[in-house]
C-alpha positions as CSV (number, residue, x, y, z in Angstrom):
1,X,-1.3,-3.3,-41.4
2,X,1.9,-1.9,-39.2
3,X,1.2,1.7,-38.1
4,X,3.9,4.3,-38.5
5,X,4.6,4.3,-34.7
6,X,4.9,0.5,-34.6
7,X,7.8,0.6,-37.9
8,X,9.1,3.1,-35.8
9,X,10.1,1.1,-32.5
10,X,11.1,-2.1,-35.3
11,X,13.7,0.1,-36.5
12,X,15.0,1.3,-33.4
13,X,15.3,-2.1,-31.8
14,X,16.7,-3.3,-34.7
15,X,19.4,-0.7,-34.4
16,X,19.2,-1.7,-30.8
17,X,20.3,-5.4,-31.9
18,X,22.6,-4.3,-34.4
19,X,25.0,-2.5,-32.3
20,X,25.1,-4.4,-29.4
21,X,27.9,-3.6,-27.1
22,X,28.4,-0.1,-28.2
23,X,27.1,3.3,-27.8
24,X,24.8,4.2,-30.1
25,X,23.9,7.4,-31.2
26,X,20.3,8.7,-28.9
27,X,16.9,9.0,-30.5
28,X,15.5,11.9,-29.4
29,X,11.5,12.1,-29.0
30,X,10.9,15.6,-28.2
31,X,9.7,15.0,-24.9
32,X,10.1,17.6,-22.3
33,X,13.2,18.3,-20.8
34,X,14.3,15.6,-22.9
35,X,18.1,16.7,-24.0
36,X,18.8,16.2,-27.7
37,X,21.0,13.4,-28.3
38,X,22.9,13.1,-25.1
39,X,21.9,11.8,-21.8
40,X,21.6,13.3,-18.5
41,X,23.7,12.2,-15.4
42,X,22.1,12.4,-12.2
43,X,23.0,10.9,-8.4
44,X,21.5,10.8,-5.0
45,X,19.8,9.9,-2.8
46,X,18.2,12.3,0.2
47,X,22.1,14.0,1.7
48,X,23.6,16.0,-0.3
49,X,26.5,15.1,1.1
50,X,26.5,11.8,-0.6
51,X,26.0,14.1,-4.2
52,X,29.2,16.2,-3.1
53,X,31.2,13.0,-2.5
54,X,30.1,11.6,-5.8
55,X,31.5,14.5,-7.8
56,X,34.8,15.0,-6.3
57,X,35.4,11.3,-6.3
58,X,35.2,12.2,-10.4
59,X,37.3,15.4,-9.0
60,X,34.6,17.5,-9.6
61,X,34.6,17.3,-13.5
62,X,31.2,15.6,-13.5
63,X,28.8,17.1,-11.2
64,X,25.4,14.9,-11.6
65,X,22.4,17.2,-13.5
66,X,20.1,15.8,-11.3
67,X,19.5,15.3,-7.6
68,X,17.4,13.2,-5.7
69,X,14.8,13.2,-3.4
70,X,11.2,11.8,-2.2
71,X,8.2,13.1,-0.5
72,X,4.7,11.4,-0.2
73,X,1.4,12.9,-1.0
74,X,0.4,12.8,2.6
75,X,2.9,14.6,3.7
76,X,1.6,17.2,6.2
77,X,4.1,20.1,5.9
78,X,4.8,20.2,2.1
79,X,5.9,23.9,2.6
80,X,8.6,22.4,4.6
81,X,9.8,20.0,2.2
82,X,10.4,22.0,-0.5
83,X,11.8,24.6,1.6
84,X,14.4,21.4,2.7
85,X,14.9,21.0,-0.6
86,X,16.3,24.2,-1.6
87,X,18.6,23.8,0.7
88,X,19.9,20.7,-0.7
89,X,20.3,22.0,-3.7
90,X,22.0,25.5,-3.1
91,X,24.3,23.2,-1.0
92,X,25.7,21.2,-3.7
93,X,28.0,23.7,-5.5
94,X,26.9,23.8,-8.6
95,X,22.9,23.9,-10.5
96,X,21.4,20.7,-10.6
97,X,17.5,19.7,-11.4
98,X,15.6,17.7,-8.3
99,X,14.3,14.2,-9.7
100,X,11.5,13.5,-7.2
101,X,9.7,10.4,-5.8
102,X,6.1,11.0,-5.1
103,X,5.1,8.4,-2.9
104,X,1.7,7.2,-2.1
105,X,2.3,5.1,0.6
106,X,1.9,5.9,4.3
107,X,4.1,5.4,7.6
108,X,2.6,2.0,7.9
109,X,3.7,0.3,4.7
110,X,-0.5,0.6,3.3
111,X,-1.2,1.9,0.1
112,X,-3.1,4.9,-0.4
113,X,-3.3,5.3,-4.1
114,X,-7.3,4.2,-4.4
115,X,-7.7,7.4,-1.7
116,X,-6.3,9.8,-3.9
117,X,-7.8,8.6,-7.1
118,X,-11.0,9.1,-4.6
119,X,-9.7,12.7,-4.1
120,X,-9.4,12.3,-0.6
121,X,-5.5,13.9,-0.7
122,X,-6.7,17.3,-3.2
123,X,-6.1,19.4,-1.1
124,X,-2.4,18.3,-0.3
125,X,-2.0,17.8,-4.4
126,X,-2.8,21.4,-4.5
127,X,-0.3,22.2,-2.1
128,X,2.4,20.1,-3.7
129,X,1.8,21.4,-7.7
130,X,1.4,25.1,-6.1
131,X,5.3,24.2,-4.4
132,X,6.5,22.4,-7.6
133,X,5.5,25.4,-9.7
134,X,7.7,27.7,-7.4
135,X,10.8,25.9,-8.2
136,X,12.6,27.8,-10.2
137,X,14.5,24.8,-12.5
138,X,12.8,22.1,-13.8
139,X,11.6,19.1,-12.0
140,X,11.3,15.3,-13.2
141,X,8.7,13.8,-10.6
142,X,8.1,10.1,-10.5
143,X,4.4,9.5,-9.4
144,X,4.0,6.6,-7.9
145,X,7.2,5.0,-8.8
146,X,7.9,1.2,-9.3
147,X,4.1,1.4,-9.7
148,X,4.1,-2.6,-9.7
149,X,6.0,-3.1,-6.7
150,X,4.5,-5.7,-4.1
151,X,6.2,-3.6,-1.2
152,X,3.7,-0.6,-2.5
153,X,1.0,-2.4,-3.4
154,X,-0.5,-0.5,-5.7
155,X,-3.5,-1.8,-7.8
156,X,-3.9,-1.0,-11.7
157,X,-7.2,0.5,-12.3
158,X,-6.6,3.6,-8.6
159,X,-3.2,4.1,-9.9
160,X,-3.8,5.5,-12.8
161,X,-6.4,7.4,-11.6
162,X,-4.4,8.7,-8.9
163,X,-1.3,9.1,-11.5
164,X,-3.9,11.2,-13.7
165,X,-5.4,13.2,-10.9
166,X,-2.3,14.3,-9.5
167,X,-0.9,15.4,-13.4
168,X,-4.4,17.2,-13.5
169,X,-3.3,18.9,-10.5
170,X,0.1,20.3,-12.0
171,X,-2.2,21.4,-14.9
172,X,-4.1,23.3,-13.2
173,X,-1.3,25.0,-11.2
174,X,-0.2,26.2,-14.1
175,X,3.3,23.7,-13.2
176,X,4.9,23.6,-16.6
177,X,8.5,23.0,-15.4
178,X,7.7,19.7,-14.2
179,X,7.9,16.6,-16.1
180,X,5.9,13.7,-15.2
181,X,7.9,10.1,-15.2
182,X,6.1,6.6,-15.4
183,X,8.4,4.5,-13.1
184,X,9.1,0.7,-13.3
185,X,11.3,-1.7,-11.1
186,X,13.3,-4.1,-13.3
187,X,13.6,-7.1,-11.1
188,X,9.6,-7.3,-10.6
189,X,8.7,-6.5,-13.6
190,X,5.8,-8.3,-15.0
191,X,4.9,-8.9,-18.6
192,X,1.4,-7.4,-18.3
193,X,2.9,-4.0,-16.6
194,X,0.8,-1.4,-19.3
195,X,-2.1,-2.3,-17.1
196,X,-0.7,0.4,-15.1
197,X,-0.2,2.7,-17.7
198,X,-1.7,6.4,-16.9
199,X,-1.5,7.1,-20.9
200,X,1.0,9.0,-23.6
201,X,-1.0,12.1,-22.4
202,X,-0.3,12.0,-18.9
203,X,3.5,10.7,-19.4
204,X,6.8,13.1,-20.3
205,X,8.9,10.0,-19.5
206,X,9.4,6.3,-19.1
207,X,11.5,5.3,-16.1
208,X,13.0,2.0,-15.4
209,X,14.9,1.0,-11.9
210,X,18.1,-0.9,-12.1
211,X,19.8,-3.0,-9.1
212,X,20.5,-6.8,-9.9
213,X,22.8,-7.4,-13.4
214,X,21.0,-9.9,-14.1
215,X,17.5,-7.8,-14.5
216,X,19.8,-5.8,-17.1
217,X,18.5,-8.2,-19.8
218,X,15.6,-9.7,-18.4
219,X,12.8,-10.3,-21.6
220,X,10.0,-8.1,-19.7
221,X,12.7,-5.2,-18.9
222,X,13.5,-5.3,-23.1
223,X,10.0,-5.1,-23.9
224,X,9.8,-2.1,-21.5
225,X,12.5,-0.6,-23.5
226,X,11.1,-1.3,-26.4
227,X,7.6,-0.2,-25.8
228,X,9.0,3.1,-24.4
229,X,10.3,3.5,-28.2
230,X,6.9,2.7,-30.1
231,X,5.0,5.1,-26.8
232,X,8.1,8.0,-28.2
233,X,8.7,8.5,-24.5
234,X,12.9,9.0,-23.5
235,X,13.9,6.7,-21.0
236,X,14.9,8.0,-17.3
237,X,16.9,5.2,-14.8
238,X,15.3,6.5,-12.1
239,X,17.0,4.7,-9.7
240,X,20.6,2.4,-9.7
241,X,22.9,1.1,-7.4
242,X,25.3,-2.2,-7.7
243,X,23.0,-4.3,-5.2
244,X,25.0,-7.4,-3.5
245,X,28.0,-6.3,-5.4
246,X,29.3,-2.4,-4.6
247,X,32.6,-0.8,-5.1
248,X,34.8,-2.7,-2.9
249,X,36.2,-5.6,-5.0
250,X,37.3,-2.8,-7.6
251,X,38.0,-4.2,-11.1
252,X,35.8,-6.9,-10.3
253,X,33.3,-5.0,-8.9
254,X,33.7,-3.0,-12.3
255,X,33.3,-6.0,-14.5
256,X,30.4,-7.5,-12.5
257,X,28.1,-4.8,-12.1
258,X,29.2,-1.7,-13.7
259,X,30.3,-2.3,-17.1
260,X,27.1,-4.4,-18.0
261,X,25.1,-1.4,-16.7
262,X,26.8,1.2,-18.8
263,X,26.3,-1.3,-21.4
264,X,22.6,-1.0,-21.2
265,X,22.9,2.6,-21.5
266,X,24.6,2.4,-24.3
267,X,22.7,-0.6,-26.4
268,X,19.3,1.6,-25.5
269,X,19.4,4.5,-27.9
270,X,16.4,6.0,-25.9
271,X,18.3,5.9,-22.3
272,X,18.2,10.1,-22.1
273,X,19.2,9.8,-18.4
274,X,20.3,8.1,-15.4
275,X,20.6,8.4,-11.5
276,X,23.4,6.6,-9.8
277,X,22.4,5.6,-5.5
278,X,26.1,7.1,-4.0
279,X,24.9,5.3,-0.9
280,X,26.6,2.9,2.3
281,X,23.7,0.5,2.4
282,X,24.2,-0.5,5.6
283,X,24.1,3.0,7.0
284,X,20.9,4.1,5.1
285,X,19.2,0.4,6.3
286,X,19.5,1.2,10.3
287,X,17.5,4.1,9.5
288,X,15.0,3.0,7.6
289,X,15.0,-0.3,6.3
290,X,16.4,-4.0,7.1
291,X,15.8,-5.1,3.6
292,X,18.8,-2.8,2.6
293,X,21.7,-4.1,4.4
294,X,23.2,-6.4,2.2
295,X,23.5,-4.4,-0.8
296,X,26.9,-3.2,-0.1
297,X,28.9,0.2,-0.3
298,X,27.9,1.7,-3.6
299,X,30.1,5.1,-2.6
300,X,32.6,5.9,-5.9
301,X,34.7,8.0,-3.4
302,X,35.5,4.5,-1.7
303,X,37.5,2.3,-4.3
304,X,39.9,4.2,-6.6
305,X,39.7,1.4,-9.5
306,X,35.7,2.1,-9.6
307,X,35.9,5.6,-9.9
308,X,38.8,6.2,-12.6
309,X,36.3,4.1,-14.9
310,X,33.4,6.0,-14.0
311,X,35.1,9.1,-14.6
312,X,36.2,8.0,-17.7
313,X,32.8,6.6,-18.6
314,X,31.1,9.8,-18.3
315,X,34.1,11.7,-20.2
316,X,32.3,10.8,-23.2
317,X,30.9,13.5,-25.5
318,X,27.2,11.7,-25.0
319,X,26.8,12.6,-21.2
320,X,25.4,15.9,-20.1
321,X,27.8,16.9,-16.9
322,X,28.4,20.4,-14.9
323,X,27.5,23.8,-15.1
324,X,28.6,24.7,-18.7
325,X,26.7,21.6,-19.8
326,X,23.4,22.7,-17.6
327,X,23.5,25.7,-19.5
328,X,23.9,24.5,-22.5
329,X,21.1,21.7,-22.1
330,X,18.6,24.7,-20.6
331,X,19.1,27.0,-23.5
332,X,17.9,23.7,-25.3
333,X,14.7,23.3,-23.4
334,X,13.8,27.1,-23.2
335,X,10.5,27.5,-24.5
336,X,9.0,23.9,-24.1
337,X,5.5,23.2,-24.5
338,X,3.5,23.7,-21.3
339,X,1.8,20.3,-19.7
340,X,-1.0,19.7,-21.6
């Protein structure tokens, strides 16, 4: 016998199927923070100053709602993080929400996750639920994110108790402006990924990565979207940049990267935001990583063709931009249920 839940996510990936191509109208779960039929626009990563160059290259009509940023669990100075933080965000202009990456992985590439679900880092939880809390907007934090990821190298059973203990943690703070975010990466995405699942009572929000087109489609990154649906959890892109193909070609760059992802937004009625990488590659790889040097320029600001259709992309009635919009989408939220 089909549950209710399980008719549910047939019927939604049905309408999924049906309207292919097009942007169908959001399902909203009630989740927190979740806006009500409309879908949040978000860019980073880190420098603000690669958020500020995003929103005047769409001449400053479509500020992102959310900005990014990362810290670890071991970090030693949380204080100063959060502190760093503000900063960023009084120094973009306009009110946007932080979308944080809670790592659990430590200067040396080595997981940590079966240490904290151990206990070993409570103390620094504490700290980091006590600084959350403080934050005086709401907060999407990604625990763990790309939980399946071999360059973390997380393992099932500590992650979710490390996912669980940290959520505990805001609990306990008293942390209700946060919203917790189950994180995926598309292009590693294995078929037996609820292994890592922390459970609907830990989890505000699904989140799926997106880099390569051709993970866009991939079967286990449509089975992610469709178990999201039958879980009632809204769909976050954590993370997105045109890897291997960036701004520069224009038109083509457009057609080969950017119009297939804005058509994932728009087949996936329960996409309820995203977060676009505004990055140089290359730069951002001689500081910290090698891996990222061939994934090109990514910056709107640098190829006119790119950034008339993204402007005109997120002109549409469905995507939550700017201040008037924040307000509007807060007023929406005020009251939400407290972390359970």
């Amino acid at each position: 016998m089909i549950d209710s839940r399980a008719k549910f996510a047939v019927a939604v990936f049905l309408l999924f199927a049906s309207c292919a191509m097009a942007q169908i109208p959001r399902v909203d779960f009630g989740a927190r923070f979740e806006p009500k039929g409309r879908i949040l626009t978000g860019a980073g990563q880190v420098d603000p100053a690669d958020v500020i160059a995003y929103s005047r290259a769409l001449d400053g009509k479509a500020p992102p709602m959310i900005f990014m940023d990362y810290v670890d669990v071991h970090t030693p100075n949380v204080d100063q993080f959060f502190a760093e933080l503000k900063t960023k965000l009084d120094s973009l202009g306009w009110s946007a929400v932080p979308q944080i990456g809670l790592g659990m992985v430590d200067d040396k590439n080595a997981p940590y996750d079966k240490r904290v679900a151990a206990g070993d880092y409570d103390e620094n939880i504490r700290r980091i639920a006590a600084a959350l809390k403080r934050v005086d907007r709401p907060v999407f934090l990604r625990i763990g994110y790309e939980f399946h990821g071999k360059w973390n190298g997380y393992t099932p059973e500590p992650y979710v108790a490390s996912f669980r203990r940290i959520v505990d943690a805001l609990r306990a703070a008293g942390a209700d402006n946060v919203a917790t975010v189950w994180c995926a990466e598309s292009g590693a995405l294995e078929a037996d990924y609820m292994k890592y699942y922390p459970g609907d009572d830990y989890v505000d929000w699904w989140a799926i990565d997106l880099f390569e087109r051709s993970s866009f489609g991939q079967p286990n990154v449509e089975a992610f979207m469709r178990d999201s649906v039958s879980h009632r959890k809204p769909v976050m892109i954590g993370e997105s940049t045109p890897r291997h193909v960036g701004v520069l070609d224009g038109n083509r760059s457009w057609n080969g990267w950017f119009a297939p992802y804005f058509a994932f937004i728009g087949e996936h009625a329960n996409v309820k935001a995203f977060c676009y990488i505004n990055w140089e590659w290359l730069v951002w790889a001689k500081r910290y990583s090698g891996d990222w040097a061939d994934w090109g320029d990514a910056r709107l600001q640098k190829n006119r063709a790119v950034r008339r259709h993204f402007r005109d992309e997120l002109a549409k009635p469905i995507y939550l931009n700017g201040t008037k919009q924040r307000v509007e989408w807060w007023k929406s939220i005020e009251g939400a249920e407290p972390i359970r």
